[in-house]
N, C-alpha and C positions, 0 to 999 in steps of 0.2 A: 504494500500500500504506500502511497506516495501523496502528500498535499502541498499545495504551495498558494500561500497568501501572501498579502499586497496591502500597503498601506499607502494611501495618497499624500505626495509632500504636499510639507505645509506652506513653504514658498515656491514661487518659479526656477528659484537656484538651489534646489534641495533635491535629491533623487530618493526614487519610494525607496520606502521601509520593508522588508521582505520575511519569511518565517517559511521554511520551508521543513513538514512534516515526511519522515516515511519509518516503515518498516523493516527490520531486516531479521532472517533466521539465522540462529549463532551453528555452531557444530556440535552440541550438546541437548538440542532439541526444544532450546527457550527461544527469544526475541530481542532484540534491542529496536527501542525509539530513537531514532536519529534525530534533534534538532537544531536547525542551523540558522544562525537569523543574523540581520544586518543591513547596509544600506547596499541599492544593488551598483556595482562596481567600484565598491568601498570592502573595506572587512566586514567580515563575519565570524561568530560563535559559534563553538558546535559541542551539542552536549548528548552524551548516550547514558540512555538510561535501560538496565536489566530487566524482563521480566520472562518467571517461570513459562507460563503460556500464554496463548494467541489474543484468549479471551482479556486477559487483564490488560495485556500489550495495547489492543484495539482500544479498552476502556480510556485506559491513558491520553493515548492520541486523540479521542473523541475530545474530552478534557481541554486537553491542549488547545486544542484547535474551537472551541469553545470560549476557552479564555481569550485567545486570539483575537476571534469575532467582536469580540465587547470590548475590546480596547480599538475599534475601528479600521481591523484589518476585513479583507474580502478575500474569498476564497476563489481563484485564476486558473487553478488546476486539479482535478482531483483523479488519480488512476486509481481502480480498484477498491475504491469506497464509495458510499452512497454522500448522495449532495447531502451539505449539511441542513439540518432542522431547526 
């Protein structure tokens, strides 16, 4: 699963804000959250977080990407998940 949100700058000399969500399976049968966020063609962060299974993995990312929304980001791209609610 893969997301990627967008934030509109707030001036004409500023470039959007960006948060890009996804999925990844490790070798041991869990998941890691990938998130990397920042301005685009500026730096970015990137933070992985653990989890046992798929379920909890998903739940996270919903979250995420939740949070995301309510702080006035838009969601640009979504593979393999449903549009968000």
């Amino acid at each position: 699963m893969r997301m990627l949100l967008q934030q509109r700058p707030d001036g004409p000399e500023e470039a959007p804000r960006f948060v890009q969500l996804f999925l990844q399976p490790d070798l041991l049968g869990g998941f890691t959250l990938v998130r990397e966020s920042g301005q685009i063609g500026g730096r970015s962060s990137v933070r992985r977080e653990q989890f046992l299974d798929h379920a909890s993995a998903v739940a996270a990312m919903e979250r995420a990407r939740d949070q995301q929304i309510k702080r006035g980001f838009q969601v640009m791209f979504a593979q393999g998940a449903s549009a968000p609610r």
